[in-house]
mmCIF file as gemmi writes it, N, C-alpha and C atoms, coordinates in Angstrom:
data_model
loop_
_atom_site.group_PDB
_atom_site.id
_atom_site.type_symbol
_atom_site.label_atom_id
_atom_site.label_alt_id
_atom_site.label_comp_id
_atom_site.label_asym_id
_atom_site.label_entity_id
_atom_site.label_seq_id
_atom_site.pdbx_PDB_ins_code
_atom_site.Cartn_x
_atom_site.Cartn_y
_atom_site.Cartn_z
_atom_site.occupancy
_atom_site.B_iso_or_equiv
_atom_site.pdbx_formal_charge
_atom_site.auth_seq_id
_atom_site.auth_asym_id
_atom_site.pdbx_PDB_model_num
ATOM 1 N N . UNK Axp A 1 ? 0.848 -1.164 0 1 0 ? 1 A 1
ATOM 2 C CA . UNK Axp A 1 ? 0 0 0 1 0 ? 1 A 1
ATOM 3 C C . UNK Axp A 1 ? 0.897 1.231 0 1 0 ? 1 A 1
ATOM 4 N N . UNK Axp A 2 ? 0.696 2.279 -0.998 1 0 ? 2 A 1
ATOM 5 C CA . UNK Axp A 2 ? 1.222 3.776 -0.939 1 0 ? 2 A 1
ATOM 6 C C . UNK Axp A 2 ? 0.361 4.749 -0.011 1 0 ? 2 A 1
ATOM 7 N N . UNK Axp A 3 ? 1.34 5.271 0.71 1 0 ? 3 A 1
ATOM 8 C CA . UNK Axp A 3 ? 0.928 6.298 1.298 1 0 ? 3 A 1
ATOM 9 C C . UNK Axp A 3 ? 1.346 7.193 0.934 1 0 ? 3 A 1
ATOM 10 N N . UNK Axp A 4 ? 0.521 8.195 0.87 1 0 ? 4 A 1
ATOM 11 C CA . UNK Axp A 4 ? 1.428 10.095 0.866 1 0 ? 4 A 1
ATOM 12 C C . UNK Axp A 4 ? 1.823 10.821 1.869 1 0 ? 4 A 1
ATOM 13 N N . UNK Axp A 5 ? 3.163 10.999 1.886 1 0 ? 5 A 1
ATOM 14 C CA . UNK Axp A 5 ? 3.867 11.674 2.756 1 0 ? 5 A 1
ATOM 15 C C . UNK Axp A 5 ? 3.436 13.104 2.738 1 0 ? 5 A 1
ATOM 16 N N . UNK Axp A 6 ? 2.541 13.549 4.303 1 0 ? 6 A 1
ATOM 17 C CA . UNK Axp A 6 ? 1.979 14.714 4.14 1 0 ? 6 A 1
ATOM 18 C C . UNK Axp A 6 ? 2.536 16.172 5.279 1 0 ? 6 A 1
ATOM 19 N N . UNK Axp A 7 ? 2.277 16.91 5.006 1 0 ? 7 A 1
ATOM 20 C CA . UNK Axp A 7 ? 2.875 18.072 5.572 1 0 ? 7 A 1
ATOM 21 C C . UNK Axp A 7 ? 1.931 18.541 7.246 1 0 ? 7 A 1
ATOM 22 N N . UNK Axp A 8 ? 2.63 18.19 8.01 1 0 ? 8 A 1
ATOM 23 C CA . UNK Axp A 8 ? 1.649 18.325 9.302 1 0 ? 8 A 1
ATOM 24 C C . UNK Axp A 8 ? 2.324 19.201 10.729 1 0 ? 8 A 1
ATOM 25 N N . UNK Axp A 9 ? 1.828 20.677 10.562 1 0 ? 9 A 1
ATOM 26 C CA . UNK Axp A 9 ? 2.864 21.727 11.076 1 0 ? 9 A 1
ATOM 27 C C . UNK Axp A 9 ? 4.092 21.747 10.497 1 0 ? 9 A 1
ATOM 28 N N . UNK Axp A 10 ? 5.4 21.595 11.32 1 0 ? 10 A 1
ATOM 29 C CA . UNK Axp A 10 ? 6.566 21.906 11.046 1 0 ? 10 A 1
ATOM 30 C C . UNK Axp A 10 ? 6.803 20.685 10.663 1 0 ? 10 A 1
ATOM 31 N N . UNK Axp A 11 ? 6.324 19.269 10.781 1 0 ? 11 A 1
ATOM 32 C CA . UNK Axp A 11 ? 6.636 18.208 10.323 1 0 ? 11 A 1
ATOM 33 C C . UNK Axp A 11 ? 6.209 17.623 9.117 1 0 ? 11 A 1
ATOM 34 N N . UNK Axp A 12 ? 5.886 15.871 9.311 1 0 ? 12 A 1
ATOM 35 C CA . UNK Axp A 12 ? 5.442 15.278 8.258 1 0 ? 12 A 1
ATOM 36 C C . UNK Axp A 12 ? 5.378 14.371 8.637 1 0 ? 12 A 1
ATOM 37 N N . UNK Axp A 13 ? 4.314 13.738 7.833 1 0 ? 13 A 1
ATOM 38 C CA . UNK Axp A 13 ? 3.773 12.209 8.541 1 0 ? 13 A 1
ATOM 39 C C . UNK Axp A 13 ? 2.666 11.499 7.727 1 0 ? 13 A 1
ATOM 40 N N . UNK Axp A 14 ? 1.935 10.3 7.637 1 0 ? 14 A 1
ATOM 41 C CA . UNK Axp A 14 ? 1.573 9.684 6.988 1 0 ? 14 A 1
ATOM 42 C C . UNK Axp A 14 ? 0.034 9.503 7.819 1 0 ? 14 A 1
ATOM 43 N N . UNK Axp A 15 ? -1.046 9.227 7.082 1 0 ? 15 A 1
ATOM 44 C CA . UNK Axp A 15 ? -2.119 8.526 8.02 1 0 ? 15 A 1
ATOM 45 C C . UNK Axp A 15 ? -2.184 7.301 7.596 1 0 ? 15 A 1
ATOM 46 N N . UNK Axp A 16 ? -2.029 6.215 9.208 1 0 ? 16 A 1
ATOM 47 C CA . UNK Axp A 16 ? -2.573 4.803 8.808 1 0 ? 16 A 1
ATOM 48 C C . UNK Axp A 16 ? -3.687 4.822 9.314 1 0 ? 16 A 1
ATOM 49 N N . UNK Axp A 17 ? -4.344 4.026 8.263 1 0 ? 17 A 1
ATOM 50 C CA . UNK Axp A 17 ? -5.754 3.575 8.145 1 0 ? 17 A 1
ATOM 51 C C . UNK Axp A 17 ? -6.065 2.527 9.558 1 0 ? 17 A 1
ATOM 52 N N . UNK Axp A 18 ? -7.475 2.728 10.394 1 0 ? 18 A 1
ATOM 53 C CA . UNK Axp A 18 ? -7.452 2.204 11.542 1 0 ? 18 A 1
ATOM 54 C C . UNK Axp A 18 ? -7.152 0.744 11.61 1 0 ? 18 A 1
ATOM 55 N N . UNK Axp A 19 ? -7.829 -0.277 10.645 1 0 ? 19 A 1
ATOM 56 C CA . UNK Axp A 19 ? -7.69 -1.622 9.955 1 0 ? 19 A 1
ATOM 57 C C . UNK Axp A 19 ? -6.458 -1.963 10.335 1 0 ? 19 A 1
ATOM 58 N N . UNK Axp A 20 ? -5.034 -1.737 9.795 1 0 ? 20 A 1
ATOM 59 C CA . UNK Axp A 20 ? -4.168 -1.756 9.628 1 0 ? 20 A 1
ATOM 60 C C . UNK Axp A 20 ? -3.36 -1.928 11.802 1 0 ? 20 A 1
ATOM 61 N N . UNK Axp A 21 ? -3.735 -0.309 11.829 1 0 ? 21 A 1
ATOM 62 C CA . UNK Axp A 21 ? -3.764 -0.172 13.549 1 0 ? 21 A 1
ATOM 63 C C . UNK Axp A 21 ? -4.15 -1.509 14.436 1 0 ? 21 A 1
ATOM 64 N N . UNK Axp A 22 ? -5.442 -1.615 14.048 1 0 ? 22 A 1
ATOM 65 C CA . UNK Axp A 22 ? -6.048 -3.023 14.76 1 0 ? 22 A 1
ATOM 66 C C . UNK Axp A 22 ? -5.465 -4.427 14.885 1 0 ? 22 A 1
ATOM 67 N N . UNK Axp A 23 ? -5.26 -4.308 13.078 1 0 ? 23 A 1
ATOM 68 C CA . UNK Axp A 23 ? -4.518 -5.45 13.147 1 0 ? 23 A 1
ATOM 69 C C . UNK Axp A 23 ? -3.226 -6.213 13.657 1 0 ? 23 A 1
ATOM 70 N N . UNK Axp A 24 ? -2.273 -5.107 13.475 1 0 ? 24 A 1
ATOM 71 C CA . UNK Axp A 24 ? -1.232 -4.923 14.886 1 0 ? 24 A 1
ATOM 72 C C . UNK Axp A 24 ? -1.634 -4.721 16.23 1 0 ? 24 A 1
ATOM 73 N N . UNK Axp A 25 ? -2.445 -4.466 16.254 1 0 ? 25 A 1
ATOM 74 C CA . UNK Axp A 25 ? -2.601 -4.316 18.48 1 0 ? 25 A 1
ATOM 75 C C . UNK Axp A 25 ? -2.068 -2.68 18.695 1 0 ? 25 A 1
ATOM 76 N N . UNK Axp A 26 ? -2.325 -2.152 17.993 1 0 ? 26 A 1
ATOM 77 C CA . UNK Axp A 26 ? -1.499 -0.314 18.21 1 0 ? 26 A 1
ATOM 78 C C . UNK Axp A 26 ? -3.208 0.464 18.676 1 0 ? 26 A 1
ATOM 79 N N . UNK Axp A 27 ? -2.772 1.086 19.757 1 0 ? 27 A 1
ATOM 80 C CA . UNK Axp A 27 ? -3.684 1.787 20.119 1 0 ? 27 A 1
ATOM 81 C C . UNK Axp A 27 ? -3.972 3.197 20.242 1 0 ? 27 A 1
ATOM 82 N N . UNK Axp A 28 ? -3.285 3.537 21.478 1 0 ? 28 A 1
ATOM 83 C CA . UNK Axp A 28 ? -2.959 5.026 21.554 1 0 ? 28 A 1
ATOM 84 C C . UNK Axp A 28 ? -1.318 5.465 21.427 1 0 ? 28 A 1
ATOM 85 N N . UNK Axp A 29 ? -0.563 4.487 21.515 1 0 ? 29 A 1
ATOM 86 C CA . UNK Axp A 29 ? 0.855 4.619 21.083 1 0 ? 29 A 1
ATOM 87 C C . UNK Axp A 29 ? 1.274 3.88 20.672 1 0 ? 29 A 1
ATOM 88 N N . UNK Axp A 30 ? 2.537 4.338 20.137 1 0 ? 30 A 1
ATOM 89 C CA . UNK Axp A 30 ? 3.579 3.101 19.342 1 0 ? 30 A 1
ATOM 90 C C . UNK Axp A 30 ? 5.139 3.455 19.832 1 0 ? 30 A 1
ATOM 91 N N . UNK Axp A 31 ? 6.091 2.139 20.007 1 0 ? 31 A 1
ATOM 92 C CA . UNK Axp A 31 ? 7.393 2.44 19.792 1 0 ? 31 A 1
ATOM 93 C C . UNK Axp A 31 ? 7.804 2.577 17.988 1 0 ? 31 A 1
ATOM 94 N N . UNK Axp A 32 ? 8.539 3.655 17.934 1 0 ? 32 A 1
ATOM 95 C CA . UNK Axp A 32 ? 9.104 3.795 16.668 1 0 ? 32 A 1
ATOM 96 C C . UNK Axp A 32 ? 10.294 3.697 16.568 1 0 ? 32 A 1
ATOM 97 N N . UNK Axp A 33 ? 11.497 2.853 15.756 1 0 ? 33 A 1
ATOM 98 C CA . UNK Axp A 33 ? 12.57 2.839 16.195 1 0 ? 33 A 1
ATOM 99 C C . UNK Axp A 33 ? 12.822 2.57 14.012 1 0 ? 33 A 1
ATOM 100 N N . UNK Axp A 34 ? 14.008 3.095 13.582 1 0 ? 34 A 1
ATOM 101 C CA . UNK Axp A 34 ? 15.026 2.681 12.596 1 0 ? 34 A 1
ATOM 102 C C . UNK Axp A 34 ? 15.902 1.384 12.963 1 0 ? 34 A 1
ATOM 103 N N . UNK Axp A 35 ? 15.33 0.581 11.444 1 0 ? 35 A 1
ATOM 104 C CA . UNK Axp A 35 ? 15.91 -0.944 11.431 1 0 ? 35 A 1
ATOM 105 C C . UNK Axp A 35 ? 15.8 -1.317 10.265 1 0 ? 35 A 1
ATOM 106 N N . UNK Axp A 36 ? 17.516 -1.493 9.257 1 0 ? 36 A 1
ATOM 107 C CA . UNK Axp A 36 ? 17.794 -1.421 8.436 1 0 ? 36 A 1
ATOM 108 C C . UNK Axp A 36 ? 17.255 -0.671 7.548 1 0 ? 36 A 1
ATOM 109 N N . UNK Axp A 37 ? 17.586 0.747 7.542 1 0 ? 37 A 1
ATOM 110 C CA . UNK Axp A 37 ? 16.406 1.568 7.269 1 0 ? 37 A 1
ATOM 111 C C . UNK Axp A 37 ? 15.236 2.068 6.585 1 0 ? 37 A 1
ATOM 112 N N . UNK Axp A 38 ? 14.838 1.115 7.559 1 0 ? 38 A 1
ATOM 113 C CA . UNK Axp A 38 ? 13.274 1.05 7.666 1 0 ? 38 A 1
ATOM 114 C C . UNK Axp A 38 ? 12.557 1.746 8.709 1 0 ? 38 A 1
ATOM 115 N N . UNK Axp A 39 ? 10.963 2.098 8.91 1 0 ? 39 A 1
ATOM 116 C CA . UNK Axp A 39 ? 10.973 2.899 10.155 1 0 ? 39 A 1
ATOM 117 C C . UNK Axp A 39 ? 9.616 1.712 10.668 1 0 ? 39 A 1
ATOM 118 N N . UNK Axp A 40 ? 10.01 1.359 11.662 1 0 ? 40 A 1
ATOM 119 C CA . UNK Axp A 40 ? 9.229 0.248 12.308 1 0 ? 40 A 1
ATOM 120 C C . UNK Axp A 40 ? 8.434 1.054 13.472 1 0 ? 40 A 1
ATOM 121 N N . UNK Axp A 41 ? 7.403 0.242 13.242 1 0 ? 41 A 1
ATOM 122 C CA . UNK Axp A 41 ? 6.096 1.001 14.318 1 0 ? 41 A 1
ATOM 123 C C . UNK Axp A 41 ? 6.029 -0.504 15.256 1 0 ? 41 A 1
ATOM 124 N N . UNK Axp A 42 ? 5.597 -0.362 16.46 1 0 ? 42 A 1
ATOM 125 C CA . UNK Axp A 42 ? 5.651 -1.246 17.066 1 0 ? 42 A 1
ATOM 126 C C . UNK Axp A 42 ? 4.857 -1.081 18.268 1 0 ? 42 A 1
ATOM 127 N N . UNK Axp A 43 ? 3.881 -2.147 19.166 1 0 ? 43 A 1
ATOM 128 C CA . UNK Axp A 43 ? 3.796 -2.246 20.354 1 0 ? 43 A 1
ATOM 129 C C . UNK Axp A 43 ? 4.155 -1.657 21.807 1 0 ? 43 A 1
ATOM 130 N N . UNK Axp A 44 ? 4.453 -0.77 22.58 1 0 ? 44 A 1
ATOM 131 C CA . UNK Axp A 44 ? 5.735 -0.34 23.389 1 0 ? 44 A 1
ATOM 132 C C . UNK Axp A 44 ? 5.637 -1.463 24.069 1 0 ? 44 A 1
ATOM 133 N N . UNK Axp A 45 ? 6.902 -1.611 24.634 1 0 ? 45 A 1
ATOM 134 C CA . UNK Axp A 45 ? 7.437 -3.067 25.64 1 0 ? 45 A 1
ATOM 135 C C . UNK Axp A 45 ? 7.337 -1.94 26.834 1 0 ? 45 A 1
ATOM 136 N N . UNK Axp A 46 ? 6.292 -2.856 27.619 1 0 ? 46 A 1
ATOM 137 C CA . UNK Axp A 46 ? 6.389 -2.886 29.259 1 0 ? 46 A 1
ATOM 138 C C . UNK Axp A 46 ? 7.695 -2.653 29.772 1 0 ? 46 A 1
ATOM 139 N N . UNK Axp A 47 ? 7.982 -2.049 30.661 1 0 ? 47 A 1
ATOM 140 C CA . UNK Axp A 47 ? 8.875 -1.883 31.557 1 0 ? 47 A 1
ATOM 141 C C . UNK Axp A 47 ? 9.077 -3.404 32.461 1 0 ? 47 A 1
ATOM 142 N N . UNK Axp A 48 ? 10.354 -3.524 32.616 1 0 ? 48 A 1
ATOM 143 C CA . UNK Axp A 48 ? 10.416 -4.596 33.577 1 0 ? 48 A 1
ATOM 144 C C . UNK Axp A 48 ? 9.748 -4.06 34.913 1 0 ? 48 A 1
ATOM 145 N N . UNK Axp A 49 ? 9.292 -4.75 35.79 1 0 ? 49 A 1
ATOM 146 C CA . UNK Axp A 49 ? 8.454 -4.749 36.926 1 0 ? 49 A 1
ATOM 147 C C . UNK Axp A 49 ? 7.676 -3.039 37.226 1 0 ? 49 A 1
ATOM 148 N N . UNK Axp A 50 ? 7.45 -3.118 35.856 1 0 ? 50 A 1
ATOM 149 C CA . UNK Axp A 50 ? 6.17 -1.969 35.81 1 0 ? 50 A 1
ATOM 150 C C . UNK Axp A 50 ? 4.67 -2.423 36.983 1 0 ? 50 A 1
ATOM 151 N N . UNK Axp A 51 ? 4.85 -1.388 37.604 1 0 ? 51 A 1
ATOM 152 C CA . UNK Axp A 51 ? 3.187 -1.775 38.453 1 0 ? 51 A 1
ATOM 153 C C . UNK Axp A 51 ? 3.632 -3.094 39.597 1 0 ? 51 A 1
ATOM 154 N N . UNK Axp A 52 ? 4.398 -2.943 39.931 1 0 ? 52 A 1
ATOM 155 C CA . UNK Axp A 52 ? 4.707 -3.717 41.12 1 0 ? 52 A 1
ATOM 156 C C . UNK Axp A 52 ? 5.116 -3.158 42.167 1 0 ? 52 A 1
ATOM 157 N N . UNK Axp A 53 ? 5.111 -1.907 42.314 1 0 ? 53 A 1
ATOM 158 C CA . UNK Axp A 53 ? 5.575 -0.82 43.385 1 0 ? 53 A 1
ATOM 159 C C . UNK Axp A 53 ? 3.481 -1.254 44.133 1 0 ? 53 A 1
ATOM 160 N N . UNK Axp A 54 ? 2.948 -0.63 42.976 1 0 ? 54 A 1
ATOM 161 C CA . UNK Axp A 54 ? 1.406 -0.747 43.182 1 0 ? 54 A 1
ATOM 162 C C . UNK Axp A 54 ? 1.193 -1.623 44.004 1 0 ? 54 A 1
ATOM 163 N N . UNK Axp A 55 ? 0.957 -2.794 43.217 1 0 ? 55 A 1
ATOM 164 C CA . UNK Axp A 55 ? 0.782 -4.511 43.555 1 0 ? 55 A 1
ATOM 165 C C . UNK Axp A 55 ? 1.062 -4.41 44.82 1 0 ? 55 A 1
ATOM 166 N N . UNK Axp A 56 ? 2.387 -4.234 45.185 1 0 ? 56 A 1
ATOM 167 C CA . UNK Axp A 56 ? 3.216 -4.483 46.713 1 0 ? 56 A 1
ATOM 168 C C . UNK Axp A 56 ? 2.272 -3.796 47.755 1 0 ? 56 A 1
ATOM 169 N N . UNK Axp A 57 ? 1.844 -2.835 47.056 1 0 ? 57 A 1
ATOM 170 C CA . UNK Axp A 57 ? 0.997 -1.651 48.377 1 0 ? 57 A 1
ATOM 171 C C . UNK Axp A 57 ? -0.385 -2.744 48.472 1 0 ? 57 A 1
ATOM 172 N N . UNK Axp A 58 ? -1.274 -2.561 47.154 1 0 ? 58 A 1
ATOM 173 C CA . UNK Axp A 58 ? -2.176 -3.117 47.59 1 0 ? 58 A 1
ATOM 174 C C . UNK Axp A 58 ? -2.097 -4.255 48.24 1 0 ? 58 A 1
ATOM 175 N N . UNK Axp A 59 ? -1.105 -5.421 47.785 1 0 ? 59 A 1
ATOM 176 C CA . UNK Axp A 59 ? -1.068 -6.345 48.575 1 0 ? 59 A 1
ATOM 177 C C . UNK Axp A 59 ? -0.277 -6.341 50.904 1 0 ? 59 A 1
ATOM 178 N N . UNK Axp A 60 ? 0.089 -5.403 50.826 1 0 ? 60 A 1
ATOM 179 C CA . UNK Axp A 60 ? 0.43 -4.722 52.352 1 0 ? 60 A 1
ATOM 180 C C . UNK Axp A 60 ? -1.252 -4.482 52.958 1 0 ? 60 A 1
ATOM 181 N N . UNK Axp A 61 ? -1.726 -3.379 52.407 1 0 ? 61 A 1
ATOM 182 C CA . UNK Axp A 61 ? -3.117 -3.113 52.906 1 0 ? 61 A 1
ATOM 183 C C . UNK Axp A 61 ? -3.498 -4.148 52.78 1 0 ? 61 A 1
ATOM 184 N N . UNK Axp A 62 ? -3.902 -5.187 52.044 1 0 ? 62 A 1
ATOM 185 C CA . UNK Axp A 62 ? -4.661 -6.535 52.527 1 0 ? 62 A 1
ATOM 186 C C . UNK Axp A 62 ? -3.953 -7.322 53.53 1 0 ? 62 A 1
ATOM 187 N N . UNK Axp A 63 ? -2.75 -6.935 53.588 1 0 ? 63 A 1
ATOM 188 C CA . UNK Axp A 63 ? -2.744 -7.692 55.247 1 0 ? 63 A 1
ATOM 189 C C . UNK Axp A 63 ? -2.273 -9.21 54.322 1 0 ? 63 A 1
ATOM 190 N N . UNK Axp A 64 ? -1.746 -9.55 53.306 1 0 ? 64 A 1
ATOM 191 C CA . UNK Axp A 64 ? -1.255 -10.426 52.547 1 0 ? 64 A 1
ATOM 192 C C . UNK Axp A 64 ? -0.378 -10.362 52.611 1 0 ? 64 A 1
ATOM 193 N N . UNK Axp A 65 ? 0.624 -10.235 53.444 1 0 ? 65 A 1
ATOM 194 C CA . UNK Axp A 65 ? 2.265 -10.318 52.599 1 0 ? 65 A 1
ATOM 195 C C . UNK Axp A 65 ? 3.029 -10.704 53.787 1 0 ? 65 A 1
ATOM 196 N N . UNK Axp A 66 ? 2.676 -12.51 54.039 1 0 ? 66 A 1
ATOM 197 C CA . UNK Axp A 66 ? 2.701 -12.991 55.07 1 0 ? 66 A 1
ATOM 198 C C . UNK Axp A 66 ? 4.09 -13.813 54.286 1 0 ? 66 A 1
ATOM 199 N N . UNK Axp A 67 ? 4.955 -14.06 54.924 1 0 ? 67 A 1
ATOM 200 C CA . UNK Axp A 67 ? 6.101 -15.004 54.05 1 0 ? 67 A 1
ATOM 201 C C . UNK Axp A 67 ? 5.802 -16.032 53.663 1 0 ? 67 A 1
ATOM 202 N N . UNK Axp A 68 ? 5.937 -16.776 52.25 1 0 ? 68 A 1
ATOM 203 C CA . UNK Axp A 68 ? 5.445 -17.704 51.93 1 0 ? 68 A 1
ATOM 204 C C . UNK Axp A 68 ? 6.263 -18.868 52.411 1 0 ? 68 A 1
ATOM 205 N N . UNK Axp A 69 ? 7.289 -18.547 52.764 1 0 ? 69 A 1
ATOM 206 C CA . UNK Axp A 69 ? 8.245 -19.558 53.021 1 0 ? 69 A 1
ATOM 207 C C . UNK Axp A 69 ? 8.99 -19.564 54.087 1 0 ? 69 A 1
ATOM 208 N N . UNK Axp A 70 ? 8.97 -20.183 55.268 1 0 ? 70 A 1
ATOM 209 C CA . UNK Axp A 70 ? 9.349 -20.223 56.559 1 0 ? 70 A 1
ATOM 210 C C . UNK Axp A 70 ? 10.299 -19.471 56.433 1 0 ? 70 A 1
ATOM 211 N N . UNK Axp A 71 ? 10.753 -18.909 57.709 1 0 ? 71 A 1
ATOM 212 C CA . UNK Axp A 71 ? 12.436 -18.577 58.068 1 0 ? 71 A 1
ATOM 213 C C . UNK Axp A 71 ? 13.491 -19.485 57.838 1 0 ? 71 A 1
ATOM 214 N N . UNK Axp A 72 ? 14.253 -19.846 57.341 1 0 ? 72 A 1
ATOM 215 C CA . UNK Axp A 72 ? 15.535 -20.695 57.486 1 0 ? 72 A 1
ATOM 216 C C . UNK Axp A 72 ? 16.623 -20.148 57.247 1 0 ? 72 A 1
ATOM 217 N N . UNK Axp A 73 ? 17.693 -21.174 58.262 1 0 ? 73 A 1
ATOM 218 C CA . UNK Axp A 73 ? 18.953 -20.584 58.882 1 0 ? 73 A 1
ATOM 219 C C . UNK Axp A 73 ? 19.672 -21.743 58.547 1 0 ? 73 A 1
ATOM 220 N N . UNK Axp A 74 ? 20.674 -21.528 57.901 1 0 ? 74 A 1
ATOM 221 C CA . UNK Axp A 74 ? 22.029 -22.525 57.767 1 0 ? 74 A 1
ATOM 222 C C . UNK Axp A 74 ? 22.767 -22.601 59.35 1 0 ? 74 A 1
ATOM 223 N N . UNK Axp A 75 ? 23.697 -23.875 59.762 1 0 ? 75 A 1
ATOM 224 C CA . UNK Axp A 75 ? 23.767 -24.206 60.902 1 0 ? 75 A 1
ATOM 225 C C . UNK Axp A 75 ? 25.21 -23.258 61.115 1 0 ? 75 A 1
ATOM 226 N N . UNK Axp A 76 ? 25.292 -22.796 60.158 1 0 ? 76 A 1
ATOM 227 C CA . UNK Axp A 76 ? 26.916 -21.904 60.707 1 0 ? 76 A 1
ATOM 228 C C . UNK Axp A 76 ? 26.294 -20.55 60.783 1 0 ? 76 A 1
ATOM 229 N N . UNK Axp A 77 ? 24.957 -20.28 60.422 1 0 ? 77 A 1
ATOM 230 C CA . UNK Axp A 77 ? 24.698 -18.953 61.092 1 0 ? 77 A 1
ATOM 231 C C . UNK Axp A 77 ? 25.147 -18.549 62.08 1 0 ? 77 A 1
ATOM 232 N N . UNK Axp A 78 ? 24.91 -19.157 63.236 1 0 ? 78 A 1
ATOM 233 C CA . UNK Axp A 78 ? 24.851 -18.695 64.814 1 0 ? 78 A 1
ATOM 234 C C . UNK Axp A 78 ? 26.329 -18.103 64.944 1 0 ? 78 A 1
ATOM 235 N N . UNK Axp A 79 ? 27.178 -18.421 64.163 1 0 ? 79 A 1
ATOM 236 C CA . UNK Axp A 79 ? 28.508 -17.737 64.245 1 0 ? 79 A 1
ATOM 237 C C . UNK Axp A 79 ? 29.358 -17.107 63.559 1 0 ? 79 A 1
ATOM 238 N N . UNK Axp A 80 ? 28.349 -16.065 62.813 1 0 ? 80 A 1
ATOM 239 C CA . UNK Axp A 80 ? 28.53 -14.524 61.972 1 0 ? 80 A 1
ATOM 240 C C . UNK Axp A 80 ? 27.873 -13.825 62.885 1 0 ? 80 A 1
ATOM 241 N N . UNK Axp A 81 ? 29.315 -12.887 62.462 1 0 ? 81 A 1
ATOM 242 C CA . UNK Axp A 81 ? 29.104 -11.269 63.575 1 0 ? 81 A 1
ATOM 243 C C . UNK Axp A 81 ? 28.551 -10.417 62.041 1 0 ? 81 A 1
ATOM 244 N N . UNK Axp A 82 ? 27.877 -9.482 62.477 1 0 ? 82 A 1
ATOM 245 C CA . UNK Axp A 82 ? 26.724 -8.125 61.541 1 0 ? 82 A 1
ATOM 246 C C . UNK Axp A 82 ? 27.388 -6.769 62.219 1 0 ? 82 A 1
């Protein structure tokens, strides 16, 4: 498919057709990055442990964040100084 490269303020830019949008999963944003140059539109990638600052809280206020896994102590603990 041709698009026309169009004049938009000080820039320039193309309209994709929504179809196209959908069919990739693109919504209200995109990563855009140069690759072999080409200009690739893309998905944005999540942040590693995005929304787990959150998670952690809500899960505190529920009174959930009980250790899942006992205490344990190796037997040469008892004789390290801190």
């Amino acid at each position: 498919m041709k698009v026309a490269i169009r004049r938009m303020g000080n820039s320039q830019g193309v309209l994709i057709p929504k179809p196209l949008l959908v069919q990739v999963g693109l919504e209200r944003e995109a990563e855009m990055v140069i690759e072999k140059g080409c200009i690739v539109l893309r998905r944005p990638q999540e942040k590693a442990r995005e929304g787990w600052a959150e998670a952690s809280r809500k899960i505190a206020e529920a009174e959930d964040d009980k250790l899942v896994w006992p205490e344990f102590t190796n037997d040469e603990d008892a004789e390290l100084r801190w």
